[in-house]
TIKOLSE-519060 format. One record per residue (C-alpha): x, y, z. Coordinates in steps of 0.001 Angstrom, whole numbers, padded with zeros to 6 digits, always signed. Last residue first. Example, Ala and Ser with C-alpha at 12.3 -4.5 7.8 and 13.67 -1.06 7.14 Angstrom:
! TIKOLSE-519060
+013670-001060+007140/+012300-004500+007800/
This chain:
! TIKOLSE-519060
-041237-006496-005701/-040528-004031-008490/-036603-003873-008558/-036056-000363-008473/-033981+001188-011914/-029868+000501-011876/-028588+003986-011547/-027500+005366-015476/-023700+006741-015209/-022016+003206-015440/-021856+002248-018854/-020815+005215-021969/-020212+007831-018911/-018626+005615-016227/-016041+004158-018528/-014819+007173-020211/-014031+008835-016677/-012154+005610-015854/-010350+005575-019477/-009420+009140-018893/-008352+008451-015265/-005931+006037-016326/-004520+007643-019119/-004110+010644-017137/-001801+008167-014622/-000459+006576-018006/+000521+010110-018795/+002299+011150-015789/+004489+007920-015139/+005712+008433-018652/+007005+012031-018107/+008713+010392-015185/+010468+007470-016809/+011177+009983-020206/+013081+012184-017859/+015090+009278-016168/+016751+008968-019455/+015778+010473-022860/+018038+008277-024942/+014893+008116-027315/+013103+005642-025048/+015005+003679-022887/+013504+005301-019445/+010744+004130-020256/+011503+000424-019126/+011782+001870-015449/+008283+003321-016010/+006903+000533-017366/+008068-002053-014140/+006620+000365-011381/+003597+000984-014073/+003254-002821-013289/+003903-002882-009626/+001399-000295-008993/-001258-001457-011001/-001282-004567-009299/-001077-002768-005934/-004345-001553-006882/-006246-004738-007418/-004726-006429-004324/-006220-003688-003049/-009608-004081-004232/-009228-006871-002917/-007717-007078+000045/-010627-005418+001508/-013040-008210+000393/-010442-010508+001508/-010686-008685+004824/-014389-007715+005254/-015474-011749+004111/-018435-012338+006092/-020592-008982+005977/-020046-005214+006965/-017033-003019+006693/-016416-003389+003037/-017773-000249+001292/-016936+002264+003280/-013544+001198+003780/-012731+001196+000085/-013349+005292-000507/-011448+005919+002803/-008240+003964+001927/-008185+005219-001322/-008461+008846-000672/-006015+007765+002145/-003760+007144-001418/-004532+009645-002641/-003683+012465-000332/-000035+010621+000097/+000417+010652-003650/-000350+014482-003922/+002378+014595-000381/+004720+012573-002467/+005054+014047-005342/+005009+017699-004338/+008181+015945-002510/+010037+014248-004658/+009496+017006-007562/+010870+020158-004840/+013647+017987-003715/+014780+016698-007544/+014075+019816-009008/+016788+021426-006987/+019377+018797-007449/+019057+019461-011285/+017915+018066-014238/+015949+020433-015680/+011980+020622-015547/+009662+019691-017628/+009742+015451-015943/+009272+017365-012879/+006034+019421-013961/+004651+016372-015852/+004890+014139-012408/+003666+017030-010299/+000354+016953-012935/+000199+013250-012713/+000260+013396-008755/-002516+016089-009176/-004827+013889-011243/-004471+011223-008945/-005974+013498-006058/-008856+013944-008317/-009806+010705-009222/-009561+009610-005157/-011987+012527-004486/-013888+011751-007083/-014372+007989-005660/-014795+009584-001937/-017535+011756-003336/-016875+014796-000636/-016234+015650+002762/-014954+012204+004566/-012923+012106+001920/-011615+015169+002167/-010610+014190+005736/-008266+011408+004639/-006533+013306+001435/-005433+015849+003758/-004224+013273+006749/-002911+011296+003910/-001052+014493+002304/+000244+015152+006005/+001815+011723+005699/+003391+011892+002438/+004707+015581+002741/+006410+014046+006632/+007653+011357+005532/+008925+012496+001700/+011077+015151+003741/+012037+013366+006543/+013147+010503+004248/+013457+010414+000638/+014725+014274+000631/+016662+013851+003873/+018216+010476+002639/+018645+011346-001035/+020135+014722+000098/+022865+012966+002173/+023553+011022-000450/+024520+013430-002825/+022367+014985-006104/+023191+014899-009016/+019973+014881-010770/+020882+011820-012853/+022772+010132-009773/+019914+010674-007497/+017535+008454-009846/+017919+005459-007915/+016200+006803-005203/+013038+008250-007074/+012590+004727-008329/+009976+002936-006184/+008403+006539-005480/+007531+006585-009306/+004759+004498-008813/+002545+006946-007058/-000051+004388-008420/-002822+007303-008659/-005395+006360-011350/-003429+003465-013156/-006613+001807-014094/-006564-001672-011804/-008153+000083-008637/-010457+002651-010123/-012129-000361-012564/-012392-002891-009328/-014605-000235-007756/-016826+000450-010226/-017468-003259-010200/-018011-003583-006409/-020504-000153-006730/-022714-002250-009464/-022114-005734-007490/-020015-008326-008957/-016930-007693-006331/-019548-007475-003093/-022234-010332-004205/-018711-012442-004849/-016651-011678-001671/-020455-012192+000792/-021368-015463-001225/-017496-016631-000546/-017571-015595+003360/-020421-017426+003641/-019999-020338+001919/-016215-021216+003874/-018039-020134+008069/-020401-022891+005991/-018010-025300+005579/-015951-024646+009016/-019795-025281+010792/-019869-028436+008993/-016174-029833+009699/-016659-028892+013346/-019494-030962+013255/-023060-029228+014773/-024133-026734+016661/-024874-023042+014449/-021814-020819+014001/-021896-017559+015703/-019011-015022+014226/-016325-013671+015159/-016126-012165+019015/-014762-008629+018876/-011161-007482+018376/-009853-004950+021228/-006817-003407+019898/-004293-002054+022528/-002174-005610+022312/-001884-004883+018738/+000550-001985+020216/+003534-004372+020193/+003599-004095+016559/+005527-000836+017083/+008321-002768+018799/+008545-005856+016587/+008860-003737+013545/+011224-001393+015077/+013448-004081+016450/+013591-005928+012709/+014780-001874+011427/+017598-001677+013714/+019232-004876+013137/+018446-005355+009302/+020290-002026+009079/+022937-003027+011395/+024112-005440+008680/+023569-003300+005805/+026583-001809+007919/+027825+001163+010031/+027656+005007+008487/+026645+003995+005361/+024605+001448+006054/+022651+003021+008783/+022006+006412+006383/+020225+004136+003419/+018047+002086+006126/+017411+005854+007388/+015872+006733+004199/+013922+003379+003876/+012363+003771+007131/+011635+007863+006663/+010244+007237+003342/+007871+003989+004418/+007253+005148+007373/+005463+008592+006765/+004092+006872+003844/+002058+003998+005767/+001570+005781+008807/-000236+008254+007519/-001958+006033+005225/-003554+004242+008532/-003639+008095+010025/-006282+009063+007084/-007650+005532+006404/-008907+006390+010259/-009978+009261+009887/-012207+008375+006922/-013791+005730+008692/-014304+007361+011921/-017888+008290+011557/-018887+004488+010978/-016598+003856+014167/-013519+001595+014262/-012898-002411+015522/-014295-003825+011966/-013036-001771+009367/-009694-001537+010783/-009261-004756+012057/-009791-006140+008649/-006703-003227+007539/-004837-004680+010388/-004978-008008+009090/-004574-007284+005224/-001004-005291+006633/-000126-008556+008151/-000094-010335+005204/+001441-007907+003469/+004587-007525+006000/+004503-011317+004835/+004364-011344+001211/+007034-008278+001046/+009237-009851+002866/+008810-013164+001096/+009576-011024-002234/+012773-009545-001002/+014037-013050-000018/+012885-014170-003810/+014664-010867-005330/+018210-011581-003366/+018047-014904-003844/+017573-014872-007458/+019950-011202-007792/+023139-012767-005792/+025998-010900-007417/+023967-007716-007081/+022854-008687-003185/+026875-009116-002227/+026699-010422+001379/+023058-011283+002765/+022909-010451+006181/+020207-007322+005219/+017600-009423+003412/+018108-012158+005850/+017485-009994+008542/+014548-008262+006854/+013031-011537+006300/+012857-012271+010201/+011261-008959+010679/+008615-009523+008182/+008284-012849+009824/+007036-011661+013079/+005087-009084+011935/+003059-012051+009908/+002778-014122+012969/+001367-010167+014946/-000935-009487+012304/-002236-012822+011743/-002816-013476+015616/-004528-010030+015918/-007243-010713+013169/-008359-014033+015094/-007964-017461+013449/-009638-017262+011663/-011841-017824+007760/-011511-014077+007810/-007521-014444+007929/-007878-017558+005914/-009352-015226+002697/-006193-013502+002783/-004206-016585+001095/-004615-016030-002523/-005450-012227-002480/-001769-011921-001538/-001432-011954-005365/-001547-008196-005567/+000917-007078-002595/+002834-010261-003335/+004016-008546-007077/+006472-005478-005109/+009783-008472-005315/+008288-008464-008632/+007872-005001-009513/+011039-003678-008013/+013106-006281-009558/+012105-005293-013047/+012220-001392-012029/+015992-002185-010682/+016468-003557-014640/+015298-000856-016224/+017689+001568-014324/+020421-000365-014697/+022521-001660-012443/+026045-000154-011326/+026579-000886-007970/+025269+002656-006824/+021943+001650-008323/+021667-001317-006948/+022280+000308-003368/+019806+003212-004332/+017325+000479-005400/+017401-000946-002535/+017620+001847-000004/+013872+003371-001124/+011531+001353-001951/+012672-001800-000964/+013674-001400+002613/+010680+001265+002593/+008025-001635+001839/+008967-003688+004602/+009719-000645+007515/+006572+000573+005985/+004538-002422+006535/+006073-002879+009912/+005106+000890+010859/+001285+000158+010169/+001016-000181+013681/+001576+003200+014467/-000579+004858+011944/-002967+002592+013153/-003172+003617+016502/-004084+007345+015185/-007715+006142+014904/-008114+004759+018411/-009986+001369+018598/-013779+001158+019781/-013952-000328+023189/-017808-002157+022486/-019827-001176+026493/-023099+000020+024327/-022719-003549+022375/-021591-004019+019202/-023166-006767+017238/-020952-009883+017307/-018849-010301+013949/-019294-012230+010479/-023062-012694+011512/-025492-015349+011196/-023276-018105+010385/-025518-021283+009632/
C-alpha cells in the first residue's frame, strides 16, 4: 500500500525559496494577461460589444475550473516538475498561434478554442507549481509563499498583458506572440532550482497493483478532504463570489467609455495594476499568516466590492478610471494571496495535495468566469453602460459574502462535539 504521498523530510531536505514562485508563475500570467488585458482591448477597438467580449472572456477563462478533470494525473506522476515545464511548453506554443492568427474578430471559433487551450495548459502548469508549493516549502512559509506566488501572478498578469497591448502597436500581434513565448520559456527555466522530493513508497508487487492503489489513495485522501467540516466551508468561500476581481477581465475594454488613450490603458493596466496587484498579495499574504485566514479572505473581498461601488459612483472620466483600476487591483491582489494562504494550509499533507489544491480552485475560478460573463451582460441594463457592469460586480461580491456569513451562522458555527472513543 502507499504509505506516504511524499518522503519525510530529512534534516539535509533543500526547502524552495518563497520569492521563486513569483518568478515561475510568470507563464501563468503571460497566459492569463494575453487575455485579460490586450484581448479584449483589441475586440474592443474592432467594434465588439461589450457583452459579447465578457462571453468570450468566460469561456476561453472556463479551463481554470474544469482543469479539475485532468489534475489528478499530476499527483498520480509523473514528477511535479515534468508537468510544469510540458505544460510551459505548450502555453508558449498556444500563444504563437494565438498571436499568428490574422483577423481574430472574423475568426471568433478559432480564435476562442486557441484561447481556451492556452488557458488549459498555462493551467496545467500553474496546478503543478502550486503542488510544488505545498510540498517543497516550510509550514512557517506558507503564507509567504501564497504571498510572492500571487505576487507573481498579478504583477504579471497586468504588466504582460499591458505590454502585449504596447508590442502590437508599435510592431505586430506578431511580435507579441514572439516576445511573450520567450518569457514563458525563460522564467520557467528556474524549475531547475526546485528540489522535488521522492513520491511516494509503493509496496512490491505488479506495476498495475501498485498504480491501483497510488489511484485509492489519492481518491480516499480528495474525498475525506472536500466532505470534511473545514473541506466544506471551504468549497462555500470558493464558489460564492467573495472576491472574483472579475472586473479585471474587462477594465481594458472599458477605456473607450472613460476616454481614456492607449497609452494610459497600458500604464494603468500595466505598471500600475502590476505593481498595486502585487504589493496587495504581499499585504494580503502576511495578514494571513496573522489572522483567521478565511476572515481574512472575507474581508479583503469586502474591500474590492467597496472600490467597485466607489468607481461605478463616480463619473466617467480618465481620472476615475486610474484611481478605480488600481484601488481595484491592489484590494484584489490582497485577496487573492488571502486565498492562496487560507487553501495551502489545508492541503499540504496526504495523497492527492494537487487535485486537492486544484480544487478549491477550480472552485474559485468558476466563480470568476461566471461573474466575468454577468458583469459584461450588465452592462445592458437601463442603458447604463459600463457603470451598471461595475456597480454589478460590487453587489454580487456583497452578495457573496452575505450568503457566506449567512451560511456559517444558521449551519456551520457549532464545532462538531468529540467522538467518544
Amino acid at each position: 500500500m502507499i504509505e506516504s504521498e511524499v518522503a519525510p523530510p530529512s534534516p539535509e531536505t533543500r526547502w524552495s525559496w518563497p520569492p521563486l514562485f513569483g518568478l515561475l508563475e510568470i507563464q501563468f500570467g503571460a497566459a492569463v494577461g494575453f487575455l485579460q488585458t490586450a484581448v479584449p482591448y483589441w475586440l474592443a477597438r474592432d467594434g465588439m460589444p461589450l457583452a459579447q467580449i465578457g462571453l468570450l472572456s468566460g469561456t476561453a477563462f472556463s479551463p481554470h475550473a474544469w482543469k479539475l478533470l485532468w489534475v489528478p494525473l499530476i499527483d498520480l506522476g509523473p514528477w511535479r516538475r515534468i508537468w510544469y515545464g510540458v505544460g510551459t511548453l505548450l502555453t508558449a506554443l498556444f500563444l504563437l498561434a494565438c498571436a499568428f492568427l490574422d483577423e481574430p474578430a472574423q475568426h471568433l471559433g478559432l480564435y476562442t478554442l486557441l484561447l481556451t487551450g492556452l488557458q488549459a495548459t498555462a493551467s496545467t502548469a500553474h496546478a503543478a507549481l502550486n503542488g510544488l508549493m505545498a510540498t517543497t516549502t516550510r509550514t512557517e512559509d506558507k503564507g509567504r509563499t501564497g504571498g510572492w506566488q500571487m505576487a507573481g501572478n498579478v504583477g504579471a498578469t497586468s504588466m504582460l498583458g499591458a505590454l502585449c497591448i504596447w508590442l502590437a502597436s508599435v510592431s505586430s500581434r506578431q511580435t507579441v506572440g514572439l516576445v511573450m513565448a520567450g518569457l514563458v520559456l525563460a522564467s520557467g527555466a528556474g524549475i531547475f532550482w526546485i528540489t522535488e522530493r521522492p513520491g511516494a513508497r509503493a509496496s512490491p508487487g505488479p506495476l498495475l497493483r501498485a498504480a491501483w492503489e497510488r489511484v485509492k489513495g489519492i481518491v480516499s485522501d480528495l474525498l475525506r478532504t472536500a466532505f470534511s467540516r473545514d473541506g466544506l466551508v471551504m468549497l462555500v468561500l470558493c464558489l460564492m463570489p467573495v472576491s472574483c476581481g472579475a472586473l479585471t477581465n474587462l477594465f481594458s475594454a472599458m477605456a473607450g467609455d472613460y476616454q481614456v488613450s492607449q497609452h494610459v490603458v497600458e500604464l494603468v493596466n500595466g505598471l500600475g495594476m502590476g505593481v498595486t496587484g502585487a504589493l496587495g498579495s504581499l499585504l494580503g499574504g502576511w495578514l494571513s499568516d496573522r489572522m483567521n485566514r478565511k476572515l481574512n479572505y472575507a474581508l479583503m473581498g469586502g474591500a474590492t466590492g467597496l472600490c467597485a461601488f466607489a468607481m461605478a459612483a463616480a463619473p466617467l472620466t480618465p481620472s476615475t478610471y486610474v484611481w478605480g483600476t488600481l484601488a481595484y487591483s491592489f484590494a484584489n491582489g490582497a485577496a487573492f494571496a488571502a486565498f492562496a494562504g487560507m487553501v495551502l494550509d489545508m492541503v499540504s499533507e496526504g495523497a492527492a495535495v494537487t487535485t486537492k489544491y486544484t480544487l478549491f480552485v477550480a472552485a474559485s475560478n468558476l466563480s470568476i468566469s461566471y461573474v466575468t460573463a454577468l458583469d459584461g451582460q450588465a452592462s445592458g441594463f437601463r442603458d447604463l453602460g459600463v457603470r451598471a457592469s461595475i456597480a454589478f460586480d460590487g453587489l454580487i461580491t456583497f452578495a457573496g459574502i452575505l450568503g457566506v456569513g449567512l451560511i456559517f451562522l444558521l449551519f456551520l458555527h457549532r464545532k462538531p462535539r468529540p467522538t467518544a472513543v
